[in-house]
Chimera marker file (.cmm) of the C-alpha trace (Angstrom):
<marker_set name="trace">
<marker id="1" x="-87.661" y="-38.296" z="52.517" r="1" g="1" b="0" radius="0.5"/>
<marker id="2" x="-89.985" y="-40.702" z="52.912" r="1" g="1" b="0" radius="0.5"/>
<marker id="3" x="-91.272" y="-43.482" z="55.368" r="1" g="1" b="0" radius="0.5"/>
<marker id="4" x="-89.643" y="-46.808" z="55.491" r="1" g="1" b="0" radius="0.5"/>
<marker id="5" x="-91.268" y="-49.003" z="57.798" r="1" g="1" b="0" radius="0.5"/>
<marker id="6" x="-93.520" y="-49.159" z="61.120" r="1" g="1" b="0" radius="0.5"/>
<marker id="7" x="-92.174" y="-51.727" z="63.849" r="1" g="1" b="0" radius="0.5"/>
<marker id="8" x="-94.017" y="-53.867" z="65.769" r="1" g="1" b="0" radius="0.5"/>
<marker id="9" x="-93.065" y="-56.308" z="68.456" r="1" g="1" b="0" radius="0.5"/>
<marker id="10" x="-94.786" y="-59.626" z="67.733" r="1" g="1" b="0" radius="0.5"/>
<marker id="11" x="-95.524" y="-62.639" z="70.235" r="1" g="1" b="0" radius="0.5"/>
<marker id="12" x="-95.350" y="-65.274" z="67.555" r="1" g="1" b="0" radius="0.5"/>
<marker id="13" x="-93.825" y="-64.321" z="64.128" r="1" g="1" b="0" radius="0.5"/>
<marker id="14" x="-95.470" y="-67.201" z="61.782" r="1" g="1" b="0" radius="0.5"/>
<marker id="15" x="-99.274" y="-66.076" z="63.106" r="1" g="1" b="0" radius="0.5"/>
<marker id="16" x="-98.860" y="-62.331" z="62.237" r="1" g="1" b="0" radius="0.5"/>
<marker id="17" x="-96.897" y="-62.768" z="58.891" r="1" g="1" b="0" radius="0.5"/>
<marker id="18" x="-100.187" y="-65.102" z="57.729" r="1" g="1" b="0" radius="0.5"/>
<marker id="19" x="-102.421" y="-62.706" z="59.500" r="1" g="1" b="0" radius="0.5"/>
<marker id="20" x="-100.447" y="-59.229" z="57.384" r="1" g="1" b="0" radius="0.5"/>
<marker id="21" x="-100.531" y="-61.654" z="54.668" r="1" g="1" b="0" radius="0.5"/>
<marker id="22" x="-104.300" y="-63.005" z="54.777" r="1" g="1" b="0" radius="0.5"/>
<marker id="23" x="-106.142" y="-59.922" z="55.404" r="1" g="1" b="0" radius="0.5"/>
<marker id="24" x="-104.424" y="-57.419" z="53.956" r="1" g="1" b="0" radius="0.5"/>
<marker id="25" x="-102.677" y="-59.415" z="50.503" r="1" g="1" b="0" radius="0.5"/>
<marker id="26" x="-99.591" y="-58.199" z="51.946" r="1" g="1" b="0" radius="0.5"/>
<marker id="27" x="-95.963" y="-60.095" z="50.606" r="1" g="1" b="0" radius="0.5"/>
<marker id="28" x="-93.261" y="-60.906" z="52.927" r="1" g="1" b="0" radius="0.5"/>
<marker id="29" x="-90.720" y="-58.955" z="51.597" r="1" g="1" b="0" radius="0.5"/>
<marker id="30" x="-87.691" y="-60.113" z="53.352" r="1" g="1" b="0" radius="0.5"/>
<marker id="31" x="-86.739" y="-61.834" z="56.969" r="1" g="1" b="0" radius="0.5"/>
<marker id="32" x="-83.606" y="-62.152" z="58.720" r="1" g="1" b="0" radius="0.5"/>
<marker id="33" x="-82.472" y="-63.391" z="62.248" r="1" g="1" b="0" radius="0.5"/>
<marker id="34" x="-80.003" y="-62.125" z="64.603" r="1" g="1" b="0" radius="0.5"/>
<marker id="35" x="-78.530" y="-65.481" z="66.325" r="1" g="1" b="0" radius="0.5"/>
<marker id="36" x="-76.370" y="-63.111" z="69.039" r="1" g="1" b="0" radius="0.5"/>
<marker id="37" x="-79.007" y="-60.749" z="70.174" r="1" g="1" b="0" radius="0.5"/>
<marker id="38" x="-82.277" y="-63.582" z="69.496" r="1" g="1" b="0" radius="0.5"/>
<marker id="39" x="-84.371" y="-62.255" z="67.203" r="1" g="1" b="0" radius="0.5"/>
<marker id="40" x="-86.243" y="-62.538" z="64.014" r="1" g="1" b="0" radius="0.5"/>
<marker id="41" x="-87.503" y="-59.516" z="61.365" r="1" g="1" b="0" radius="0.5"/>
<marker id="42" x="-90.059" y="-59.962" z="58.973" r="1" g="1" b="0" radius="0.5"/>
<marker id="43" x="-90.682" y="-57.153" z="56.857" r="1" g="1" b="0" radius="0.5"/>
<marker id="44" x="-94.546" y="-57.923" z="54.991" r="1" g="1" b="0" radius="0.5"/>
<marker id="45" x="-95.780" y="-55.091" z="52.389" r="1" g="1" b="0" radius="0.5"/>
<marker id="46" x="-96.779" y="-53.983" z="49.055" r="1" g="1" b="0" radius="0.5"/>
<marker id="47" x="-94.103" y="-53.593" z="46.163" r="1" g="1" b="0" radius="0.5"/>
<marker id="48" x="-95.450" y="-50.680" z="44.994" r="1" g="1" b="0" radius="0.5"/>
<marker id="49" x="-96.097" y="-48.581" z="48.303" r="1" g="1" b="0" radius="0.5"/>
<marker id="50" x="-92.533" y="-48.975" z="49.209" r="1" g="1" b="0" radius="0.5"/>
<marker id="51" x="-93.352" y="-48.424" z="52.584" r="1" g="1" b="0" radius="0.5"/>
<marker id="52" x="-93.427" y="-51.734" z="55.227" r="1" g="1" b="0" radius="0.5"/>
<marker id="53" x="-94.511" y="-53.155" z="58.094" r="1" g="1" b="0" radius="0.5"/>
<marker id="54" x="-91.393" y="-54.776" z="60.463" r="1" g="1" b="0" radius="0.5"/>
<marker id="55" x="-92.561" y="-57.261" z="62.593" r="1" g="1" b="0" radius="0.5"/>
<marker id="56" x="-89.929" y="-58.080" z="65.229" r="1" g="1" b="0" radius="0.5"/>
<marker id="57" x="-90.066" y="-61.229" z="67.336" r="1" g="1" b="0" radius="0.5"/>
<marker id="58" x="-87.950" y="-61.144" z="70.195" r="1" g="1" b="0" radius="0.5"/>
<marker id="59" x="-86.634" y="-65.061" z="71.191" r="1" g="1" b="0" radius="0.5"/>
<marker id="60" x="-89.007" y="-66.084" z="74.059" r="1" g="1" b="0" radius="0.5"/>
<marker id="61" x="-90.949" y="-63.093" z="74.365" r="1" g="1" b="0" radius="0.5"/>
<marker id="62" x="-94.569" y="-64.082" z="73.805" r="1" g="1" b="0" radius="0.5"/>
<marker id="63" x="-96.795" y="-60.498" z="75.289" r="1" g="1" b="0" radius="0.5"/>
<marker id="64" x="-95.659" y="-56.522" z="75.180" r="1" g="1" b="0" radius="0.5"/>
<marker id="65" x="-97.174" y="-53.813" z="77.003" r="1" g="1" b="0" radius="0.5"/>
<marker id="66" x="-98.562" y="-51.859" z="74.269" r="1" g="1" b="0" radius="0.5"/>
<marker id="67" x="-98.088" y="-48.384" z="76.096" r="1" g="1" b="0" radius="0.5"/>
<marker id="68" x="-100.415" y="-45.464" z="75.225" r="1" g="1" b="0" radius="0.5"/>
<marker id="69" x="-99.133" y="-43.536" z="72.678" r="1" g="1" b="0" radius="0.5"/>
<marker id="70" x="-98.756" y="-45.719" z="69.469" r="1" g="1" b="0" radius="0.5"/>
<marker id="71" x="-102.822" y="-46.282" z="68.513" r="1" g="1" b="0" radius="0.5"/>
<marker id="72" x="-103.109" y="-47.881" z="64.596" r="1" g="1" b="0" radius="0.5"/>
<marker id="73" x="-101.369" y="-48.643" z="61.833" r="1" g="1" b="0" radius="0.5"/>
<marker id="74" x="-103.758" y="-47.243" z="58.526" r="1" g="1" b="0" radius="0.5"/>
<marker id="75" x="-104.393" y="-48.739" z="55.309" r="1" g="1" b="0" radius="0.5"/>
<marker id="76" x="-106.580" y="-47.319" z="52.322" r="1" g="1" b="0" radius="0.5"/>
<marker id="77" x="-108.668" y="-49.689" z="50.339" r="1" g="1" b="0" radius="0.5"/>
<marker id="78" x="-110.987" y="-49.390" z="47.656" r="1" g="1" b="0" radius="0.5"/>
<marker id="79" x="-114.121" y="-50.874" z="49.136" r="1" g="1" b="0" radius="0.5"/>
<marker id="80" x="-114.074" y="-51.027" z="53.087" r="1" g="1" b="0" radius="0.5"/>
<marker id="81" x="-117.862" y="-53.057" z="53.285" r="1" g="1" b="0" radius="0.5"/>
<marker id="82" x="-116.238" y="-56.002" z="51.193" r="1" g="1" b="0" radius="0.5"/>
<marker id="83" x="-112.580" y="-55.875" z="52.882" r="1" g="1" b="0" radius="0.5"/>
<marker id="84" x="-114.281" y="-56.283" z="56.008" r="1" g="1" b="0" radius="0.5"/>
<marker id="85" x="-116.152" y="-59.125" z="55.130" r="1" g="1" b="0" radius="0.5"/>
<marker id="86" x="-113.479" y="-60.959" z="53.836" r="1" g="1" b="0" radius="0.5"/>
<marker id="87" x="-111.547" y="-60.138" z="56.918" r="1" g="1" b="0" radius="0.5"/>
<marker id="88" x="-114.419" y="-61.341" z="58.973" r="1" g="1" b="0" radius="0.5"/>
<marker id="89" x="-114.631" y="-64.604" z="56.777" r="1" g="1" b="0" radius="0.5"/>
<marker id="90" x="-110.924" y="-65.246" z="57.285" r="1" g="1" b="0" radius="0.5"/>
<marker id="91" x="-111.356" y="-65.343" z="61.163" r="1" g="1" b="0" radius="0.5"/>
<marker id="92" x="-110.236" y="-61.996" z="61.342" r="1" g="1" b="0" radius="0.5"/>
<marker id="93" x="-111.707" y="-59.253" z="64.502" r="1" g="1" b="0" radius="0.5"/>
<marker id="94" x="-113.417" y="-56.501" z="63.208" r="1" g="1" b="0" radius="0.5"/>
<marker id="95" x="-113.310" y="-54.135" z="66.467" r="1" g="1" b="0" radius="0.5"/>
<marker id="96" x="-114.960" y="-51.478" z="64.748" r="1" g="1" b="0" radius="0.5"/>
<marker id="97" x="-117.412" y="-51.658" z="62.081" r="1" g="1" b="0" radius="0.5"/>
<marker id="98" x="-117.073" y="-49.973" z="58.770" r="1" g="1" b="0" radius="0.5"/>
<marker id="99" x="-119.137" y="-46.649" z="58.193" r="1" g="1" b="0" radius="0.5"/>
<marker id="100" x="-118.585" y="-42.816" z="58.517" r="1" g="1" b="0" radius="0.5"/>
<marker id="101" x="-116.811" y="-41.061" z="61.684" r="1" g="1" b="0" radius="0.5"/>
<marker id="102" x="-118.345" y="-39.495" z="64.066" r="1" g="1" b="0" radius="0.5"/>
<marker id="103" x="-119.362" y="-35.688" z="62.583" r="1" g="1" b="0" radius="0.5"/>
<marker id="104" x="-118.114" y="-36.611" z="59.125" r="1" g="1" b="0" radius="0.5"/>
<marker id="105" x="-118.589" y="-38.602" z="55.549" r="1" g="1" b="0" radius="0.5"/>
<marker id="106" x="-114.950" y="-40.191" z="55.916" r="1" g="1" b="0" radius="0.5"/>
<marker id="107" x="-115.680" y="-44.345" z="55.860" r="1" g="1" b="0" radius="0.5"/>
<marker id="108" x="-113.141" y="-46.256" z="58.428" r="1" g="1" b="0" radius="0.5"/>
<marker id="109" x="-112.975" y="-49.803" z="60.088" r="1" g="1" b="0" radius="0.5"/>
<marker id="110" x="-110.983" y="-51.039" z="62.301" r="1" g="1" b="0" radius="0.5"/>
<marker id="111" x="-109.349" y="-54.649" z="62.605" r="1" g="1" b="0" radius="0.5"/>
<marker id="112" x="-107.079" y="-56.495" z="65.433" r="1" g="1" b="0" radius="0.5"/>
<marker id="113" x="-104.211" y="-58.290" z="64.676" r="1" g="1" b="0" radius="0.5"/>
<marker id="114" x="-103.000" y="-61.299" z="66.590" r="1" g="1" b="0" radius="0.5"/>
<marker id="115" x="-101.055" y="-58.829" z="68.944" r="1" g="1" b="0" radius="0.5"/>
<marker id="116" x="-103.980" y="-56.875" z="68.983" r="1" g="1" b="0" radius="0.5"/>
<marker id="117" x="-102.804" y="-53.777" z="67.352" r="1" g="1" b="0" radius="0.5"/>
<marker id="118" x="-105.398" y="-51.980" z="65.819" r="1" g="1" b="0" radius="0.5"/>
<marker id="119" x="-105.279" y="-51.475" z="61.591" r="1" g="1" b="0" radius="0.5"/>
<marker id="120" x="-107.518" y="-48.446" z="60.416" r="1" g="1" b="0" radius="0.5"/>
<marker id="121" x="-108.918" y="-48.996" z="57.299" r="1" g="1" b="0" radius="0.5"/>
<marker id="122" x="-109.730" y="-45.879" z="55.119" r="1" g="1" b="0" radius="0.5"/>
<marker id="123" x="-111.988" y="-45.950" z="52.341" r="1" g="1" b="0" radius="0.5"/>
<marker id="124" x="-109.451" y="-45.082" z="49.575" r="1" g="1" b="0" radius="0.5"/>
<marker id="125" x="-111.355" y="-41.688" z="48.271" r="1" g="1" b="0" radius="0.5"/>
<marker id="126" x="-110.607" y="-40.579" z="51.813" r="1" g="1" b="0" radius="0.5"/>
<marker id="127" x="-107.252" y="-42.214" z="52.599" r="1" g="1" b="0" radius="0.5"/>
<marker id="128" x="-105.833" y="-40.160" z="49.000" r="1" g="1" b="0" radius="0.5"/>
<marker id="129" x="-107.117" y="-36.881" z="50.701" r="1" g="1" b="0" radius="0.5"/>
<marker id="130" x="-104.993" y="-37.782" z="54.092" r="1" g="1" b="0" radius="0.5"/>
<marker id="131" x="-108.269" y="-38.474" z="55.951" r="1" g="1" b="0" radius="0.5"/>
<marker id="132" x="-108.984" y="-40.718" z="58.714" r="1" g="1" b="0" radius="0.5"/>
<marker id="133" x="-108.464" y="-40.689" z="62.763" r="1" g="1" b="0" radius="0.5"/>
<link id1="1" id2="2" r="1" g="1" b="0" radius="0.2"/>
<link id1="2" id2="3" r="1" g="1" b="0" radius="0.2"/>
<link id1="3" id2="4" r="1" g="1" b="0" radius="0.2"/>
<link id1="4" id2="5" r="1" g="1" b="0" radius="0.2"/>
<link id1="5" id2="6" r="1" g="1" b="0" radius="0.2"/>
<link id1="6" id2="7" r="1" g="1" b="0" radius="0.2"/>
<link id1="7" id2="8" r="1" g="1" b="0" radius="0.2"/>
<link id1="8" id2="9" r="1" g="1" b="0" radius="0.2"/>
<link id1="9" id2="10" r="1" g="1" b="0" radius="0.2"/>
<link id1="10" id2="11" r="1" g="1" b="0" radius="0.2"/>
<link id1="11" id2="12" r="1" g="1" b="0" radius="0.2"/>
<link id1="12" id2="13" r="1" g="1" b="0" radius="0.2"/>
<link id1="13" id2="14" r="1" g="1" b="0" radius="0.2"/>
<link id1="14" id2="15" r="1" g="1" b="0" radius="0.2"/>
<link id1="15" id2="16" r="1" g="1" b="0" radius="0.2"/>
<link id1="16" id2="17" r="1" g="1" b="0" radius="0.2"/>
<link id1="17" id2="18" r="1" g="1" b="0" radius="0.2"/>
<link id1="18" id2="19" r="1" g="1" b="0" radius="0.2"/>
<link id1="19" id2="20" r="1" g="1" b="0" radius="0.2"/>
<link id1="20" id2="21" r="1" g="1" b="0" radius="0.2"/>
<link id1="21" id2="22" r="1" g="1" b="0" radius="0.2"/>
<link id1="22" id2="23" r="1" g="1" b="0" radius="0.2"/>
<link id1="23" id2="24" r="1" g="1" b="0" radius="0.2"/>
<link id1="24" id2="25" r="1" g="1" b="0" radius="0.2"/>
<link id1="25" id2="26" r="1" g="1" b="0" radius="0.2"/>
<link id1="26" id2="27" r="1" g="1" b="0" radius="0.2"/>
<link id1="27" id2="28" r="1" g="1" b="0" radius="0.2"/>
<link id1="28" id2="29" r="1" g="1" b="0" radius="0.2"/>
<link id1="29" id2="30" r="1" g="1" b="0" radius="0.2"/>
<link id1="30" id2="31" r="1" g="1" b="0" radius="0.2"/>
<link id1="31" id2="32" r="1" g="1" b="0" radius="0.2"/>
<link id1="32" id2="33" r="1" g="1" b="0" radius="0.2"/>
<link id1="33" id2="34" r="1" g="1" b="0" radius="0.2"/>
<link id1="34" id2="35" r="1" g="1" b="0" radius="0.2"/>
<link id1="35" id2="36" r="1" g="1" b="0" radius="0.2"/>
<link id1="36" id2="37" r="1" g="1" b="0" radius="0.2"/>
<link id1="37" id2="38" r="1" g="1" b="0" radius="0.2"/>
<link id1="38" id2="39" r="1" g="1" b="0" radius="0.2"/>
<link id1="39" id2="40" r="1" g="1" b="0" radius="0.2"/>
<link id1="40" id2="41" r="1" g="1" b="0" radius="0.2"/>
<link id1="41" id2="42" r="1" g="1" b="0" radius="0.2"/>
<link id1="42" id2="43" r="1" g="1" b="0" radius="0.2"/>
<link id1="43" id2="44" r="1" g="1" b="0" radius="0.2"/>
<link id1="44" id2="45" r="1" g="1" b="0" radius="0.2"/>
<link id1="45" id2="46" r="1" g="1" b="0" radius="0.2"/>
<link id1="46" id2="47" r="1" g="1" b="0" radius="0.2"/>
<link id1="47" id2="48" r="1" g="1" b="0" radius="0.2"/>
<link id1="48" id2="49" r="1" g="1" b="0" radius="0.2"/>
<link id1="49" id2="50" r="1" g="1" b="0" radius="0.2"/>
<link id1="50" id2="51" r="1" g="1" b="0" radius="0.2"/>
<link id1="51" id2="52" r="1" g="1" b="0" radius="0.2"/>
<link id1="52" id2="53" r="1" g="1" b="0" radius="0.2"/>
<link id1="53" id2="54" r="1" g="1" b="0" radius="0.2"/>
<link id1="54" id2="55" r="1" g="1" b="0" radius="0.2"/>
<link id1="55" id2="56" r="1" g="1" b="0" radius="0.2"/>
<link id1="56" id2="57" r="1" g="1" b="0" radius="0.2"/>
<link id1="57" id2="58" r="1" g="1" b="0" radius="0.2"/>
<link id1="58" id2="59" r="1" g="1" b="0" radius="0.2"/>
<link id1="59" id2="60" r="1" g="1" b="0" radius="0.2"/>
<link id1="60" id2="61" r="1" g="1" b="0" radius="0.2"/>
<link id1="61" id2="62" r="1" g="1" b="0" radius="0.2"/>
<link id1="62" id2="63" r="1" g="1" b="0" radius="0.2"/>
<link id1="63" id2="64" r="1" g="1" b="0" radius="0.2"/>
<link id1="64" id2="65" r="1" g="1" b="0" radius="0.2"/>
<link id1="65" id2="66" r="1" g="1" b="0" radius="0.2"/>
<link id1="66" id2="67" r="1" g="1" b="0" radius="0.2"/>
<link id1="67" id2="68" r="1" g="1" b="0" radius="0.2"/>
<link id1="68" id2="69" r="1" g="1" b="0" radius="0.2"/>
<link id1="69" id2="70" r="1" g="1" b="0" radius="0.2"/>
<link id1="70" id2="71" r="1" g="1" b="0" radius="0.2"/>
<link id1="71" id2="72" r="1" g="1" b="0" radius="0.2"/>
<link id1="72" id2="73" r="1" g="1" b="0" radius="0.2"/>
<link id1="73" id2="74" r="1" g="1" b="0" radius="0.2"/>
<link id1="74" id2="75" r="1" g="1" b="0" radius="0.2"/>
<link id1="75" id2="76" r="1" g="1" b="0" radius="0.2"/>
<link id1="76" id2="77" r="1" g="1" b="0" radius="0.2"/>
<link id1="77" id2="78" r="1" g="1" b="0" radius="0.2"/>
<link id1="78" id2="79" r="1" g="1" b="0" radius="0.2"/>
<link id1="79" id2="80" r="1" g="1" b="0" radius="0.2"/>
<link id1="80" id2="81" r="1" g="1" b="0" radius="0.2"/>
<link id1="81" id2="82" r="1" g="1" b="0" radius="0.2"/>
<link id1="82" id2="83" r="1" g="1" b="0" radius="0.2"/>
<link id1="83" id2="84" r="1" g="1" b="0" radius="0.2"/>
<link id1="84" id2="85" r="1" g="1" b="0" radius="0.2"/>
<link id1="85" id2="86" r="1" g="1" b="0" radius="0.2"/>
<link id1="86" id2="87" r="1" g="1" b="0" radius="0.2"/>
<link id1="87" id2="88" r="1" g="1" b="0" radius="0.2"/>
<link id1="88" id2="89" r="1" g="1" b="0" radius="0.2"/>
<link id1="89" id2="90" r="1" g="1" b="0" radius="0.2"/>
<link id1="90" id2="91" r="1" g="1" b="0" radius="0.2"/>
<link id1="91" id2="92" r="1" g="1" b="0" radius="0.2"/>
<link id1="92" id2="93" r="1" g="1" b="0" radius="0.2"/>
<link id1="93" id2="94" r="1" g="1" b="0" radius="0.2"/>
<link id1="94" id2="95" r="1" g="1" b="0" radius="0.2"/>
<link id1="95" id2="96" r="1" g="1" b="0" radius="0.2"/>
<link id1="96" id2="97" r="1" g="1" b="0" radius="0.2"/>
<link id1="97" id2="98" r="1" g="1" b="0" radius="0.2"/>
<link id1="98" id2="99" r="1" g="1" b="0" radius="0.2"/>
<link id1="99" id2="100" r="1" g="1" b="0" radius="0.2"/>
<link id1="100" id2="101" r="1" g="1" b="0" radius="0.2"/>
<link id1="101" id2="102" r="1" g="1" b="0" radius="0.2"/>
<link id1="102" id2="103" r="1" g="1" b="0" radius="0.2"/>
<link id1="103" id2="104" r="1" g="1" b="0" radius="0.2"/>
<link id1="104" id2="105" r="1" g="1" b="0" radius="0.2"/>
<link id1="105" id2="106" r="1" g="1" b="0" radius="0.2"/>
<link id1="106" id2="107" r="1" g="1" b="0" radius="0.2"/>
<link id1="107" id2="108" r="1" g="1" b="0" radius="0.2"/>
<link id1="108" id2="109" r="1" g="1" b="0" radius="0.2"/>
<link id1="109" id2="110" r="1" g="1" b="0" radius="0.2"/>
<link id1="110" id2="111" r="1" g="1" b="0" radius="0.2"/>
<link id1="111" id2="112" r="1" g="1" b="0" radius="0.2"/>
<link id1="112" id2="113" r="1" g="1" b="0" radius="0.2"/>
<link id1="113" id2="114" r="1" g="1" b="0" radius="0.2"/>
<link id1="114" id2="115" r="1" g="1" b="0" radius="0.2"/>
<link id1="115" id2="116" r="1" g="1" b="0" radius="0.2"/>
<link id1="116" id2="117" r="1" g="1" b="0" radius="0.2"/>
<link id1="117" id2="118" r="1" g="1" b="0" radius="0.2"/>
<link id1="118" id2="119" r="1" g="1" b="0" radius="0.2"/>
<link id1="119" id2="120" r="1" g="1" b="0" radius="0.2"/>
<link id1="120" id2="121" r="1" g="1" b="0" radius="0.2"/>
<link id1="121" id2="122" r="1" g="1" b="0" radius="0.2"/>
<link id1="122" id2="123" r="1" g="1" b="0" radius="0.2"/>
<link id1="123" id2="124" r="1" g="1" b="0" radius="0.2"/>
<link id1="124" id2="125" r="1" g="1" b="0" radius="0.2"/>
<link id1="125" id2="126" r="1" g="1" b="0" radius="0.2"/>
<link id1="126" id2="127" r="1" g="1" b="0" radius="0.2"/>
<link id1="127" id2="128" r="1" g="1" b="0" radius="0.2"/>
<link id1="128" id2="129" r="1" g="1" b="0" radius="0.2"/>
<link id1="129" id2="130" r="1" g="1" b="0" radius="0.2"/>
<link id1="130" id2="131" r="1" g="1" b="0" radius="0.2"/>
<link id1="131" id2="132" r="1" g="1" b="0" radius="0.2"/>
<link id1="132" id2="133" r="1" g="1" b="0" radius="0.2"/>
</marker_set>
């Protein structure tokens, strides 16, 4: 087994497919619409993670109440100092700057996405070992 995707319910579709896209070098992978039920998937990732990211607009529905039991989505990269200033550069929200958690050596950052999910960024020496929060 192995995971497919994560969904997440989007406000507006073109801003978070550039945002997956800008700050992450993500590739839209795939879209399609469902005219009966009004809606629109994008599915945004990397070819050779085979694992995605579904964003799902619902027609007309522009805010969600995020609950409180999903908290990030996680990413490993291979320097978090320089991702995070290219993020910030971009326009992106850094809500949590990058540098070791709290009682440990294991480097995260977080960003916001235009829904304002959180994205947990892993140092990738870390994210191989299944670190993180």
């Amino acid at each position: 087994m192995k995971i497919l995707h994560t969904m997440l319910r989007v406000g507006n579709l073109d801003a978070s497919i550039d945002f997956y896209q800008k700050m992450f070098g993500m590739k839209l992978l795939r879209t399609s619409e469902n005219t009966e039920y009004k809606y629109t998937l994008a599915f945004l990732g990397y070819w050779e993670w085979q694992s995605e990211i579904e964003l799902t607009y619902n027609w007309g529905s522009e805010n969600y109440d995020h609950g409180n039991a999903f908290w990030h989505i996680a990413l490993g990269v291979d320097d978090i100092y320089s991702t995070c200033e290219k993020i910030r550069a971009a326009g992106g929200t850094i809500s949590r700057e990058p540098g070791p958690v709290l009682w440990g050596t294991t480097e995260i950052a977080f960003v916001r996405d235009p829904d304002n999910y959180a994205i947990e960024l892993i140092q990738n020496d870390s994210a191989e070992a299944g670190l993180g929060n």
